[in-house]
Structure formats: C-alpha cells, structure tokens
C-alpha positions in Angstrom: 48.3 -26.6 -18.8 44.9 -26.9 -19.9 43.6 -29.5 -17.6 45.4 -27.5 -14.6 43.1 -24.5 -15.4 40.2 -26.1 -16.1 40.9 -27.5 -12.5 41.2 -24.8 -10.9 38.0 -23.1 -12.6 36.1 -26.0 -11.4 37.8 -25.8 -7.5 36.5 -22.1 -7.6 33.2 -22.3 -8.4 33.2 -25.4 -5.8 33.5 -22.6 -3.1 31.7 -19.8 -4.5 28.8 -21.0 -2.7 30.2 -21.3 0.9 31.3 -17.5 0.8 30.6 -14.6 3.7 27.6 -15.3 4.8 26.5 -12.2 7.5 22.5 -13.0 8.8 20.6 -11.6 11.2 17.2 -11.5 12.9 14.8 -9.7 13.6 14.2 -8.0 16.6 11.4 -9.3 19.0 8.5 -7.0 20.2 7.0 -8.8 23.6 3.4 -9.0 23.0 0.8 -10.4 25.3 -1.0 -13.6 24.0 -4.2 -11.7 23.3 -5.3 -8.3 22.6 -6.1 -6.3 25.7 -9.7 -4.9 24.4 -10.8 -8.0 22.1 -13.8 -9.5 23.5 -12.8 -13.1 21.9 -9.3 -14.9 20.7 -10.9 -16.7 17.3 -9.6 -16.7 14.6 -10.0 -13.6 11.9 -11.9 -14.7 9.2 -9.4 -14.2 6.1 -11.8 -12.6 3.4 -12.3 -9.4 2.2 -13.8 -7.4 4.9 -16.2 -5.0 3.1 -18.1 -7.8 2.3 -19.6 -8.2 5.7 -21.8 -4.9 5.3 -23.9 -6.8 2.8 -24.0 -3.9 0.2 -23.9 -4.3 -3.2 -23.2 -0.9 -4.4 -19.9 -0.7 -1.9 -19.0 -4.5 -3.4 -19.4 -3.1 -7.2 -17.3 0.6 -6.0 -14.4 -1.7 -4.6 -14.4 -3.7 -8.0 -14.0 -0.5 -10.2 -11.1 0.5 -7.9 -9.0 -2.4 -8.1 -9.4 -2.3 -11.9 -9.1 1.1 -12.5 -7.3 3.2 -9.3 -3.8 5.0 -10.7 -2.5 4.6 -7.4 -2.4 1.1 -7.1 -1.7 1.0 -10.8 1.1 2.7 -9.6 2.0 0.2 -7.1 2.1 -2.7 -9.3 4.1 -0.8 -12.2 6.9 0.2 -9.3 6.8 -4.1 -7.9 7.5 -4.3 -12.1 10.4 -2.2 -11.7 11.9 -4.1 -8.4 11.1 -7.9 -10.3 13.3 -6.3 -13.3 16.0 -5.1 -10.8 16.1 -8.6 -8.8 16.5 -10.5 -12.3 19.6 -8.2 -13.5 21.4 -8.4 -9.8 20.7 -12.5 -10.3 22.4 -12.6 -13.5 25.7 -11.3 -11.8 25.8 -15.0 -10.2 26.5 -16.2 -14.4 29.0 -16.1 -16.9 28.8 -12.9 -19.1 29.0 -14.5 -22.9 29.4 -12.3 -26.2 30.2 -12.9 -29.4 32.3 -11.2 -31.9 32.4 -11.0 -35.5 33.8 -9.0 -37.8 35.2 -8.8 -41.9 37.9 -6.4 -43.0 38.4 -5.7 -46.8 41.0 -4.1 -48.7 44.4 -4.6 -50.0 47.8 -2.6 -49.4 50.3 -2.2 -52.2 53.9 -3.1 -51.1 56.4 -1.5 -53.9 57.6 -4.4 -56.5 55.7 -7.3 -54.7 52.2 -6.4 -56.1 49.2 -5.7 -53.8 48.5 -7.8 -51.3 44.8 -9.2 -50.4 44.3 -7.8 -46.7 40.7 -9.5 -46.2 39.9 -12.0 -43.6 37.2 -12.4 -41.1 37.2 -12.1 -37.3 34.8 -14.6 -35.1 35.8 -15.1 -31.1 33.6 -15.5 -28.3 34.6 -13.9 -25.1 33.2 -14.8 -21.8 33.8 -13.6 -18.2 32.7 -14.7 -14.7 33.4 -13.5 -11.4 33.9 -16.1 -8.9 31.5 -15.5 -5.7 34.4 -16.8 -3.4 33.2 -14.4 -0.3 29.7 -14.5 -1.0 29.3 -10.5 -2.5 27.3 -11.6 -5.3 25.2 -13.8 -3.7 24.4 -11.1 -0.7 23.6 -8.7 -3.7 21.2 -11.0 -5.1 19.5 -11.7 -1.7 19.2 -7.7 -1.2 17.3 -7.6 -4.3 15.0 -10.1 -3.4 14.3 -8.5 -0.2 14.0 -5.4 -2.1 11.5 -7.3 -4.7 9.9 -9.2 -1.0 9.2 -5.3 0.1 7.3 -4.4 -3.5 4.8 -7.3 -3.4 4.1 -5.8 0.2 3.9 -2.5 -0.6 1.5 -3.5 -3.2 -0.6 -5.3 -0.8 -0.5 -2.5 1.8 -1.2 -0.3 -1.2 -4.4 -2.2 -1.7 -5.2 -2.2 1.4 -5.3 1.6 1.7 -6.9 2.1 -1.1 -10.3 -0.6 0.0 -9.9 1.3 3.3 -9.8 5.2 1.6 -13.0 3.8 -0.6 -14.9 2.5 2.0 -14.3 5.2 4.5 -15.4 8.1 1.5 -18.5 6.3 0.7 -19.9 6.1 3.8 -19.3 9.8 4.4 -20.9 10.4 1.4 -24.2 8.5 2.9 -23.8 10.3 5.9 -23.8 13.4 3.5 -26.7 12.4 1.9 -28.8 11.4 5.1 -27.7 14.8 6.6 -28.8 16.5 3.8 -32.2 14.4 4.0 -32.7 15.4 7.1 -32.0 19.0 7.2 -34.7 19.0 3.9 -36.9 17.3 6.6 -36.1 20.3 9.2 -36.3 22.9 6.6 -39.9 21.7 5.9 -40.7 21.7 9.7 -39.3 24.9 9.8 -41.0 26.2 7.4 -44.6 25.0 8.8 -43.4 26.4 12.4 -42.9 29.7 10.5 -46.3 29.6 8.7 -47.9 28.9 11.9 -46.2 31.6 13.8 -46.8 33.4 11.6 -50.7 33.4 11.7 -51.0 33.4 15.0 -49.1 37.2 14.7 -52.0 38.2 11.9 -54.4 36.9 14.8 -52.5 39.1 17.1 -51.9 36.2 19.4 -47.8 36.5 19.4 -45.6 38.6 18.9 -43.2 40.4 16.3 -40.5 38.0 18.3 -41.8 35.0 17.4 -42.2 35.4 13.7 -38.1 36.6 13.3 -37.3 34.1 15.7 -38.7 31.6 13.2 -37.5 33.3 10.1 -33.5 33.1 11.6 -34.4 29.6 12.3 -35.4 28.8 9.0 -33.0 30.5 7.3 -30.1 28.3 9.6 -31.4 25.2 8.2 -30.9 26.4 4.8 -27.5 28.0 5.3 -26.6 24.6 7.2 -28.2 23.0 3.8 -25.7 25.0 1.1 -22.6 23.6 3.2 -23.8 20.0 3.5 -24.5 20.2 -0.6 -20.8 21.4 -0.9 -19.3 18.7 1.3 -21.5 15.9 -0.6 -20.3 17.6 -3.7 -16.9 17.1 -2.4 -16.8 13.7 -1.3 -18.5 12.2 -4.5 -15.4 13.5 -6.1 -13.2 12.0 -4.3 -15.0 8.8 -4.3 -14.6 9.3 -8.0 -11.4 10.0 -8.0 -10.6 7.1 -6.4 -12.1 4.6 -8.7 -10.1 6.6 -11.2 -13.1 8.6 -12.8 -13.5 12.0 -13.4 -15.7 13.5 -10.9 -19.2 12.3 -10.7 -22.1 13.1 -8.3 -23.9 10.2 -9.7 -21.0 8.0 -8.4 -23.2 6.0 -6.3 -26.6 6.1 -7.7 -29.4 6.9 -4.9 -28.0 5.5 -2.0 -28.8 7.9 1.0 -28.8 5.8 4.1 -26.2 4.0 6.3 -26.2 0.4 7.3 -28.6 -0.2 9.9 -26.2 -2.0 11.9 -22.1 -2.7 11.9 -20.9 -6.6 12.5 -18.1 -6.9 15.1 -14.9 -8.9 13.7 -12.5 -11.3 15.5 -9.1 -9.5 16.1 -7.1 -12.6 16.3 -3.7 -13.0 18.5 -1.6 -10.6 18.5 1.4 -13.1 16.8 -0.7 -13.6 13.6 -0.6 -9.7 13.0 3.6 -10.1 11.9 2.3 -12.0 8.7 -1.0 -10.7 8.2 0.0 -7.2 8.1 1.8 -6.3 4.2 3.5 -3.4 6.3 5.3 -5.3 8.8 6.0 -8.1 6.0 7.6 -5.1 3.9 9.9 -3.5 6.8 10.9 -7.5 7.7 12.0 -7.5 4.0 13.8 -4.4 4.0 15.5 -5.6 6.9 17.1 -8.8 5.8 17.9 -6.6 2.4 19.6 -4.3 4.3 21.4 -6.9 6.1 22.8 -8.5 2.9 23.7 -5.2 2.0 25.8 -5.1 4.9 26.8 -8.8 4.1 27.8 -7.5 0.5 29.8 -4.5 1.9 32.1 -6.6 4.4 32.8 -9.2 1.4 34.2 -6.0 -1.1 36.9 -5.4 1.4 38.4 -9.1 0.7 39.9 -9.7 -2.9 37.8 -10.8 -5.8 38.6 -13.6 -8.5 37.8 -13.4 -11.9 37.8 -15.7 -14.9 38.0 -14.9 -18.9 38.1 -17.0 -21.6 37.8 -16.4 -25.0 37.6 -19.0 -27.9 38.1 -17.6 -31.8 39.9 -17.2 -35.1 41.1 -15.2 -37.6 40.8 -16.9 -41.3 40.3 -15.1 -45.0 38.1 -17.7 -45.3 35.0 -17.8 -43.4 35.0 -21.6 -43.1 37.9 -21.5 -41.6 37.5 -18.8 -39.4 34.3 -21.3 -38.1 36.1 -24.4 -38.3 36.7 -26.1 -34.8 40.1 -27.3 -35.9 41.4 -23.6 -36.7 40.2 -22.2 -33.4 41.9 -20.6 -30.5 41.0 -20.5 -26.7 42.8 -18.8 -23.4 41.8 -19.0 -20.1 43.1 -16.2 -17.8 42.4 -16.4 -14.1 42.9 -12.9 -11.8 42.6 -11.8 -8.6 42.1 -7.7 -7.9 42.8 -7.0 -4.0 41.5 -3.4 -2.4 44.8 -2.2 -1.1 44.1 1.5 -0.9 41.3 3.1 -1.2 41.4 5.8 1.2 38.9 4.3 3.5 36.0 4.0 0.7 35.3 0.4 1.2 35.4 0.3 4.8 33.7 3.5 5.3 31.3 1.6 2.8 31.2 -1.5 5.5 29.8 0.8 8.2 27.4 2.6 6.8 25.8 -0.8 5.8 25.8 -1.4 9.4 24.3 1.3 9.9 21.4 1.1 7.7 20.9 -2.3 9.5 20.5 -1.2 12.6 18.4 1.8 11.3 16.1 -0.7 9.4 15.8 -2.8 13.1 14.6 -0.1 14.8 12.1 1.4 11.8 11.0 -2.1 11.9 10.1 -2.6 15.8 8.4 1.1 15.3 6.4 -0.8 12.7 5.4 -3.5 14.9 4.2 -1.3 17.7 2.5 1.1 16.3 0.4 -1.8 14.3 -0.2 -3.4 17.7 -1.2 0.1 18.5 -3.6 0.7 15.9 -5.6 -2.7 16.5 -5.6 -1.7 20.3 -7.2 1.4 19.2 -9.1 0.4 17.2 -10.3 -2.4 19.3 -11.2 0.1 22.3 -12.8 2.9 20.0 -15.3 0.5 18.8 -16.4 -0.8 21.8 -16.9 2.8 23.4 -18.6 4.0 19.8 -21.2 1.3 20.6 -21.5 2.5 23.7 -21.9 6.5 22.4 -24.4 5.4 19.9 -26.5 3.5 22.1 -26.7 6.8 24.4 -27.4 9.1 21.1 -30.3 6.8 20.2 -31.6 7.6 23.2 -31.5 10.8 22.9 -32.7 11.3 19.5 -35.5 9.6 20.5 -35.8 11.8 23.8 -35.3 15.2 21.8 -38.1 14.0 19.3 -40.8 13.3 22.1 -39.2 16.7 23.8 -40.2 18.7 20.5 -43.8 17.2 20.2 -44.9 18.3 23.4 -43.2 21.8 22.8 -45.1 22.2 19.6 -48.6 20.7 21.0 -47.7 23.4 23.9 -47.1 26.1 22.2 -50.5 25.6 19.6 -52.4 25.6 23.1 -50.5 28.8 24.5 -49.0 26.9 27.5 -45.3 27.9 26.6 -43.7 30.6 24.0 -42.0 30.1 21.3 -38.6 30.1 22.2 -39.3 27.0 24.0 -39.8 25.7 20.8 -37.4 27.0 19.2 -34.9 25.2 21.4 -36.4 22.1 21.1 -36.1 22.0 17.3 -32.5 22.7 17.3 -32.0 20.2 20.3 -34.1 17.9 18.2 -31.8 18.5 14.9 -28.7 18.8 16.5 -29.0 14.9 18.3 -30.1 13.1 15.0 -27.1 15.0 13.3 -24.5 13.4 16.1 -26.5 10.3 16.4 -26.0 9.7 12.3 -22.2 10.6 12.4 -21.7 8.4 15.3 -23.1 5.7 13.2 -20.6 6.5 10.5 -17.8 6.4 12.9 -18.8 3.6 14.4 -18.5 2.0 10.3 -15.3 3.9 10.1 -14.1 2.3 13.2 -14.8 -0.9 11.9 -13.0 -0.4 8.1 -10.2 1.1 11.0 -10.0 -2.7 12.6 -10.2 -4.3 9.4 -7.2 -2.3 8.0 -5.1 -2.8 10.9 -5.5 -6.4 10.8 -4.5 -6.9 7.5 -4.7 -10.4 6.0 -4.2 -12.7 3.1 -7.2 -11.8 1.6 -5.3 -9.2 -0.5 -3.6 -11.9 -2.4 -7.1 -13.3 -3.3 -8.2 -10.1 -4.4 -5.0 -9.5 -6.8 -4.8 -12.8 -8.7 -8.5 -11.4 -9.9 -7.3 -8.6 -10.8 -6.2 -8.2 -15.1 -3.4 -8.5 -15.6 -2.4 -10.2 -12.2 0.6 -9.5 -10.4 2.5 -12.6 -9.9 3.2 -12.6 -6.1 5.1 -14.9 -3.4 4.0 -15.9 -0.8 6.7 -15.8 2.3 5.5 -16.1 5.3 8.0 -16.5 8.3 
C-alpha cells in the first residue's frame, strides 16, 4: 500500500506541470517605420537626457531627487510590496510543512487501581500539497509576476516623471529669474524716462500728459515685478519640494539665465518605443497578469487534488516519541470537485475575461497615445525653433524701434506716447522671446520623456539602497 501511494504521488506531480495553460498576445498597433516629424531614423542615444544641457547645477538638483524624492520613495516601497506578494503566491507551487509538539502532565485516579501516570509527549509533522494538475497555481504565480513586471515599471515611469517634473520646474524658475531681471532692467529705464519727462515739464517743454503717462508706466513695471517675485517664490518651492526639502528660495544658488541653446535628440523608430517606454512595458505586464488570471479562473472550475501526510508519535518517553522506529506516517490523497456553486466560479471565469480584454484595449490606448506624444512632441519642437527664431527677430527689431523713439523724443521730433509704446512693445517681445526659449527646453525634456529608455535602470542601480530590477524585454 505504501509503494502504491507513493506512486501515485509521484504520477501527480509528473503532470502538475502540463496543466491549463490559457496565453495570449498582445495586440498590435500598425506603426509606420519612422516617425512622421523626425528629421533622422538613428538611433537614441540611451543616457540620461538632462545631461545634454551641460549644467551642473540641474545634474547636482536631479541627484538630490533620486536620493531623496518621497514620491519615488514611494514607488520603490510599493515594487517592495508586489516582490513580497510574488514570493508568497510562488510558495503555493510547495509543500506546506509544520511541526508539532506537545507534553501533557497529570495523572487520573481510577477507584482501587491507584492513580494512573497520564504524561506523554506528542511530536508529528504534518505536511500538505496541492497538486497543480490544471495549471491554477502556476497561472497564479505567473499573475504575480506580471503584477511584480508592472512595479519595476511603474518605478521606472515613476522616475521618469519625477527627472521630467525637476527639469521642467527649474527652468521655469530661470525663466522667473531672467523675467524678473529684466523687468528690474525696465523699471530702471522707466524710471530714467520718468525723470526725463519729467524735467522737460519743469522746463515747460511737455506736458502734464507726459509725466502721468510715465508715472502709470512705471508703476506697471513694478506691479508686473510683485507678481513675477510671487511666481519665483512659488516655483522655488516646488523645486524644493521635489527634491524632498522644505521650501527654499536658495534652492538653486544664483542661476538666472537659460541655456543659450537647446540640442536636438534622435527620436529613434517607432518599434523601439514598446520597450523603451516603462509605461507601455507596465500595461504589457498587466496584460499577460490579467491573462493568467483568466487562465487561473477557467482551471478553478475543474477539480483539484490534494495530498497530506503526516509522520509522528505519541510516547511518555521523549526518546521514544523521537525515535524512527516508534513513528507513524499516513498519506491521504483527495480530490474536492465544484459541483454547485450557484454560478460563483463561472461567473468568476468571465469576469477574468473580461478584465483581459479590458487590459487589451487600455494597453493599445497606451501605445497610441505614446506614439502620440513623441509625434507631438517631435512637431512642437520643430515649429518652437521656428517661433523663437521669429521672436529674436523681433526683440532685436523692438530694441532698435525704442532707441530711435527715445533719441526722437529728446530732439522733439515725436511725443511721448510714441515712446511710450515702444517701451512696452520693447518689454513685451523680450518677455515672449524668453518663454519661448523655455518652451522650446520644455519641449525638449517633453521628447526626452516620451521616449523613455534604459537609462532609468542605470540611474537606479546608483541609487542607495538599489532596487533590484529585471530586465524583460520582449
């Protein structure tokens, strides 16, 4: 009897392996062979992008944030939770072992015999193991890991927002600060226009109109001055915030001035996106999760097998009790079959399907939309180059446009509104010509982030303590 069950333990786990197996792929998003807008098919160079701008203080700001931000702390503490999760759904694929042990004392008195010694001690070990025949324990485990798959890639994407969130908030904050330089610079024009005018009234050469037509203008630039100063104030928060400080308007030392110039990156093809990009990586993983879920669900309608064993003795003596002569084993084999369940199981079954085809379609959505975003972003920064070529022109046009006015106005060929207008024209055009500068660097940290890229596993292995990541790519 004993080698009979001990055969047909072994014949079970023989076929535990070749159980319900339910796979399917993903769907395909037709994409041409290049990008419509890029200018050139090479290859994207795989490092981290914000190096390219050649700035030291934005290279230290990105340090301190991978050390230090809460919300990609948070990230890696949740991919902790899903690596726990994956290990305790593998260890339903294993025997469950425990051990038992146990010493009762005492004594009962039975009438003219005496009393009678009751002690002994009670060692067994009990295990159990449910045989994966259909493959539910195995499509469990493979949800997991897709669950686990998803983490890591959230973590990546995580990153990647965060490097994008920095870079984008410290560059407004130098287009804060060069605003702010350059309304101190139009304040103290201003304020010579105004002293001028102002003579020239005490000489009765002008007007009453002129001097509060000077004064308003003055006091614009230092109304437009206040709400620049709050904005700045704001944004070095953030910035702050980010690198998980408390606010700080020192965040970035003295740093007032953009980059003089943005580099243009290769875009790639469009099929390298589906691995570079953690996002699409994560929905592909939720995907083939959900899809051993559904696996998992069509197994629990067919009946499962079960083995316990157990292996143990009772003795007074504790020798005994432990002695492999004295001991005593069973092996039970049993089968539990779903007859009725109301529809539970079943009902179970399709809404797996369900969530299958619901994760298919969330991840073609995925795919598009990051086709989308490098499209956009490819097309934006070709036109912003365009648009700040124009405003350069024009900045320099407005500045020419508001000498001559001035020189004009000292010689009483024109009046001072003429002025007037060209000093705002003049501010006005360097103010659009610096944001579309920072645009054009926010359209760039746009095309970067879109990409995506390996370069965020390089960046995490630096990072203490480092995440322990794989690396699928399919």
């Amino acid at each position: 009897m004993r080698r009979q069950l001990i055969a047909a333990f072994s014949a079970l786990l023989f076929v535990s392996g070749c159980g319900y197996v339910q796979r399917h792929n993903a769907p395909k998003v037709d994409a041409p062979e290049s990008y419509l807008h890029a200018t050139t098919d090479e290859a994207l160079k795989d490092a981290a992008w914000w190096t390219d701008f050649g700035d030291e203080a934005l290279n230290q700001l990105m340090d301190e944030a991978i050390d230090n931000s809460p919300s990609l702390e948070a990230a890696l503490a949740k991919l902790q939770q899903f690596r726990a999760q994956s290990r305790a759904t593998r260890s339903s694929l294993f025997p469950t072992v425990t051990l038992n042990g146990s010493y009762q004392d005492g004594e009962r008195a039975f009438g003219g015999l005496g009393k009678i010694d009751l002690g002994y001690y009670d060692v067994s070990i009990a295990a159990q193991y449910e045989v994966d025949l259909w493959g539910k324990l195995s499509a469990r485990r493979r949800a997991a890991f897709g669950d686990l798959l998803a983490s890591e890639n959230d973590a990546r994407a995580a990153l990647l927002t965060l490097t994008s969130q920095v870079a984008r908030t410290y560059f407004q904050m130098l287009d804060l600060r060069e605003q702010l330089r350059l309304i101190q610079q139009t304040s103290e024009s201003n304020e010579n226009a105004h002293e001028l005018v102002a003579n020239r009234y005490a000489l009765g050469v002008v007007t009453s109109l002129d001097v509060y037509q000077s004064e308003a203008n003055l006091a614009q630039a230092r109304a437009q001055k206040a709400t620049v100063e709050a904005s700045l104030a704001a944004t070095e928060h953030l910035l702050s915030v980010l690198l998980g400080r408390y606010p700080d308007p020192d965040i970035a030392g003295n740093m007032n001035a953009l980059p003089p110039q943005v580099l243009e990156i290769n875009a790639g093809l469009p099929s390298d996106l589906l691995n570079r990009r953690p996002d699409l990586r994560a929905a592909r993983a939720r995907l083939l999760a959900s899809d051993a879920r559904w696996a998992s669900a069509n197994a629990a309608l067919l009946p499962s097998f079960t083995l316990t064993g157990s292996y143990g003795n009772i003795n007074k003596v504790l020798e005994d009790a432990l002695d492999p002569e004295n001991l005593l084993w069973n092996l039970v084999a049993g089968v539990t079959a779903p007859i009725f369940q109301g529809g539970r199981l079943v009902g179970e079954a399709q809404r797996a399907e369900g969530a299958f085809y619901e994760s298919a379609a969330t991840y073609k959505l995925v795919v598009l939309n990051a086709y989308r975003e490098v499209e956009d972003a490819l097309v934006r920064g070709e036109k912003q180059r365009e648009r700040v070529a124009e405003l350069e022109r024009q900045a320099t046009a407005s500045g020419n446009s508001l000498r001559v006015a001035e020189d004009q106005y000292r010689q009483g060929v024109v009046n001072y509104l003429q002025v007037l207008t060209a000093q705002n024209f003049y501010y006005s055009s360097q103010s659009a010509l610096i944001t579309a500068r920072r645009e054009l660097l926010q359209n760039r940290i746009d095309l970067a982030s879109a990409l995506g890229g390996s370069w965020t596993d390089q960046v995490l292995e630096n990072r203490e303590p480092s995440p322990k990541l794989h690396t699928e790519v399919r």
